[in-house]
One Martini backbone bead per residue (centre of mass of N, CA, C, O) as a GRO file, in nm:
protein
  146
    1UNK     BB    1  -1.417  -0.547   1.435
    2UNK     BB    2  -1.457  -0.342   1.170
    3UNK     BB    3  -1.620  -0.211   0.901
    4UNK     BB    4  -1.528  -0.088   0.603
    5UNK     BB    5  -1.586   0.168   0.362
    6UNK     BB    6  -1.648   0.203   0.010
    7UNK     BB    7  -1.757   0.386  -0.291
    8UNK     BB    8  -1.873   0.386  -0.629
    9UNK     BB    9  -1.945   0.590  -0.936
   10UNK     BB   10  -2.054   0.525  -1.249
   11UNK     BB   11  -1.982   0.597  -1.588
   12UNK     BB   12  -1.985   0.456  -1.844
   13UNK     BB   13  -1.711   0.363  -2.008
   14UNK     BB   14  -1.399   0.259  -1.975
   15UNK     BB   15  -1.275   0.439  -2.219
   16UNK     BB   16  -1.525   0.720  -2.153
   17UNK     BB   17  -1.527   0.708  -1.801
   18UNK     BB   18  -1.621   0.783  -1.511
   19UNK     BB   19  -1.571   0.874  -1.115
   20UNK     BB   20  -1.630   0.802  -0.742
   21UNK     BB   21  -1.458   0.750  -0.442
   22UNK     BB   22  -1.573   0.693  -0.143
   23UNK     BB   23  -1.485   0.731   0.224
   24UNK     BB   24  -1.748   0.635   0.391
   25UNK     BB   25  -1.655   0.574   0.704
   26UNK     BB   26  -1.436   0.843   0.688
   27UNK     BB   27  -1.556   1.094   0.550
   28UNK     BB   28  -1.268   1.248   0.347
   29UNK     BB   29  -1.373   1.139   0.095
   30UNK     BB   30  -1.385   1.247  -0.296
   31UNK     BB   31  -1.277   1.062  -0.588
   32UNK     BB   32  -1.152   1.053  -0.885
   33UNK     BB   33  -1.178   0.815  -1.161
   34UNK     BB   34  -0.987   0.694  -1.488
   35UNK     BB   35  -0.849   0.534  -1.649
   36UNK     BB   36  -0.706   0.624  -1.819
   37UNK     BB   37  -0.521   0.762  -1.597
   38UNK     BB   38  -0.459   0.490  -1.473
   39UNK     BB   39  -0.306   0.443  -1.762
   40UNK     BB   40  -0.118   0.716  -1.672
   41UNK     BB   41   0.185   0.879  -1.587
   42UNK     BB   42  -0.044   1.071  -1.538
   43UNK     BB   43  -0.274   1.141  -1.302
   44UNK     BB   44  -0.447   1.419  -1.307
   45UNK     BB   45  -0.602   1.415  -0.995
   46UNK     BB   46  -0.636   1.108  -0.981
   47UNK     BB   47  -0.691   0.818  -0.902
   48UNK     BB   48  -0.651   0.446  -0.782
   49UNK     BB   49  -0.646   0.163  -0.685
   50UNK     BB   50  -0.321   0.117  -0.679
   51UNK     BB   51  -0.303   0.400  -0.493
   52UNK     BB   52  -0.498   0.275  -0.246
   53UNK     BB   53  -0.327   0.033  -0.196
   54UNK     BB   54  -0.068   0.177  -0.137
   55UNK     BB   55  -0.181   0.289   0.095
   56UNK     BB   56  -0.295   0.032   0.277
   57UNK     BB   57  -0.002  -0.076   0.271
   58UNK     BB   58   0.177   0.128   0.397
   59UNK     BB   59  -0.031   0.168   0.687
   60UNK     BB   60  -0.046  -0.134   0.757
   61UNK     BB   61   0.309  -0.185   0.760
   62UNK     BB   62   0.346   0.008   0.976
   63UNK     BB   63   0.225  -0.069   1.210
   64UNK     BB   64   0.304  -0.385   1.222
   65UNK     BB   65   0.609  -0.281   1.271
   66UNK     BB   66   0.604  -0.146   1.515
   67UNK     BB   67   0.496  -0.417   1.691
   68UNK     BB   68   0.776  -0.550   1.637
   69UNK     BB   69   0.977  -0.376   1.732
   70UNK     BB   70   0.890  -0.402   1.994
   71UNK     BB   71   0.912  -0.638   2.095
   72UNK     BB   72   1.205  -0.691   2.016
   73UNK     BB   73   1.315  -0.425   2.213
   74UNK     BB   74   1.207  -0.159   2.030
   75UNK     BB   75   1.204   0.188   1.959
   76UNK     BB   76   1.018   0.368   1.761
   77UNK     BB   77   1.031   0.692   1.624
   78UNK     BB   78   1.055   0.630   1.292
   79UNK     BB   79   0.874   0.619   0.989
   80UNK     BB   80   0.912   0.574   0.614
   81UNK     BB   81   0.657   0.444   0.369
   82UNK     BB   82   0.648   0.277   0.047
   83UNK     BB   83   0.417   0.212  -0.192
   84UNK     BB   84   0.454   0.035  -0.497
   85UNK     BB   85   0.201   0.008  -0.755
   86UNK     BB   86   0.178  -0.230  -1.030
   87UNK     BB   87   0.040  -0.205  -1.316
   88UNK     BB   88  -0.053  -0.479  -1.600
   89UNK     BB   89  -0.050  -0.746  -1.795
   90UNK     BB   90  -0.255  -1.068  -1.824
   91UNK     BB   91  -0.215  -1.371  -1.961
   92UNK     BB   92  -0.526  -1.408  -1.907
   93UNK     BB   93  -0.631  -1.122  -1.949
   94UNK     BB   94  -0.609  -0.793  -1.923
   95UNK     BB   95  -0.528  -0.717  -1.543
   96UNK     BB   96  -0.280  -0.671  -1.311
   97UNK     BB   97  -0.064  -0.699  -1.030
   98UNK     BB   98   0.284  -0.708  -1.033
   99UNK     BB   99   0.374  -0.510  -0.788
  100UNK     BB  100   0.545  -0.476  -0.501
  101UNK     BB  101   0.705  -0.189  -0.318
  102UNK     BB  102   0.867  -0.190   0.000
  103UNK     BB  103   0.971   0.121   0.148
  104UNK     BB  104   1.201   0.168   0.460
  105UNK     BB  105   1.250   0.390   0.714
  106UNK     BB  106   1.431   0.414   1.030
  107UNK     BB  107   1.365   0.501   1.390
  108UNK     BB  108   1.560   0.345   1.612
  109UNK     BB  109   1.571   0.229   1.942
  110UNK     BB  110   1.741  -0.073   2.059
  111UNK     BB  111   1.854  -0.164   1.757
  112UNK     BB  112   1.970  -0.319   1.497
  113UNK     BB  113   1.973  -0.402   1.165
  114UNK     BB  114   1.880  -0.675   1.193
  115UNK     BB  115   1.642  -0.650   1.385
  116UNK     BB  116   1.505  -0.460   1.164
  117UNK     BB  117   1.524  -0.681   0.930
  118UNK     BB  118   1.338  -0.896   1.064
  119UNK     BB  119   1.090  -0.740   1.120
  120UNK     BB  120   1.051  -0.639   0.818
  121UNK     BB  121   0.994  -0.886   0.702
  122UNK     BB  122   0.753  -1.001   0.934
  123UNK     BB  123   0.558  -0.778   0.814
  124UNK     BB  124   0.516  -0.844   0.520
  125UNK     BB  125   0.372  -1.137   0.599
  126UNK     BB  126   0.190  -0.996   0.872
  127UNK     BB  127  -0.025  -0.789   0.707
  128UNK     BB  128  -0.270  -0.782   0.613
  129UNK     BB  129  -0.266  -0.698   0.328
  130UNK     BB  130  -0.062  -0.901   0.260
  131UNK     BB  131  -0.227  -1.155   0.282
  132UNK     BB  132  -0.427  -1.083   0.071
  133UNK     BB  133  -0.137  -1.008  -0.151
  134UNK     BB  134  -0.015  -1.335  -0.215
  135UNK     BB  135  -0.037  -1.281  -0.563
  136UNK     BB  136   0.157  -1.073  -0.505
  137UNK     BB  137   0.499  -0.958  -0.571
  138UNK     BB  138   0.679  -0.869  -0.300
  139UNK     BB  139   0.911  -0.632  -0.164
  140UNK     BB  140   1.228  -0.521   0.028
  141UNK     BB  141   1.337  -0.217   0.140
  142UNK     BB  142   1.534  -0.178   0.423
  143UNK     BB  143   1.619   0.056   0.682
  144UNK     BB  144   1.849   0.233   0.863
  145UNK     BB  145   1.917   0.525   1.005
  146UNK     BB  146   2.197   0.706   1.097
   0.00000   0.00000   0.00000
């Protein structure tokens, strides 16, 4: 399997440099990213780590569900995964990621709600991203759509 690489260039002190993270392997761009709008409500246009790690979960989580779907003897139609990643203040000092939240809705023929819920539960935990987010707590919504 391959390795992936992204990089970044910083100038500047945390709370008043910015830089910019390049997605280097697939060179799709490159993105803005700077402190204070990471602590900011409102991102404006900026990316962050927070936000980097929840597309790479995101799109982890639904790969991962997809081959236990087939598994289980169901074909997905669509999936449509959410992950929300907060960043918080860490009792030990500085910044932790206090939490995911992986939403998920799916359109499945072939499987019952249990056995989507079974799926999903078994990919959150078994999603390579998830395996390395181990020290975060992962929460999880699925459901099928009707």
């Amino acid at each position: 399997m391959p390795t992936r690489t992204a990089r970044t260039a910083w100038n500047g002190t945390l709370e008043e440099g910015s830089g910019q993270v390049e997605l280097s392997s697939s060179k799709v761009g490159t993105y803005d990213v700077s402190f204070p709008k990471r602590a900011a409500d409102e991102a404006g246009g900026t990316t962050s780590p927070e936000e980097l790690i929840a597309a790479a979960h995101s799109s982890c989580y639904a790969m991962q569900l997809s081959a236990l779907l087939a598994e289980a003897g169901g074909t997905p139609e669509s999936l449509e995964v959410t992950a929300d990643v907060s960043l918080g203040p860490d009792p030990a000092g500085g910044f932790r990621l206090t939490g995911i939240k992986i939403t998920v809705r799916g359109e499945v023929s072939g499987l019952d709600a249990d056995g989507f819920a079974e799926a999903a539960q078994a990919a959150k935990e078994t999603c390579p991203v998830s395996k390395a987010l181990t020290g975060v707590d992962i929460s999880l919504d699925a459901s099928l759509d009707s």
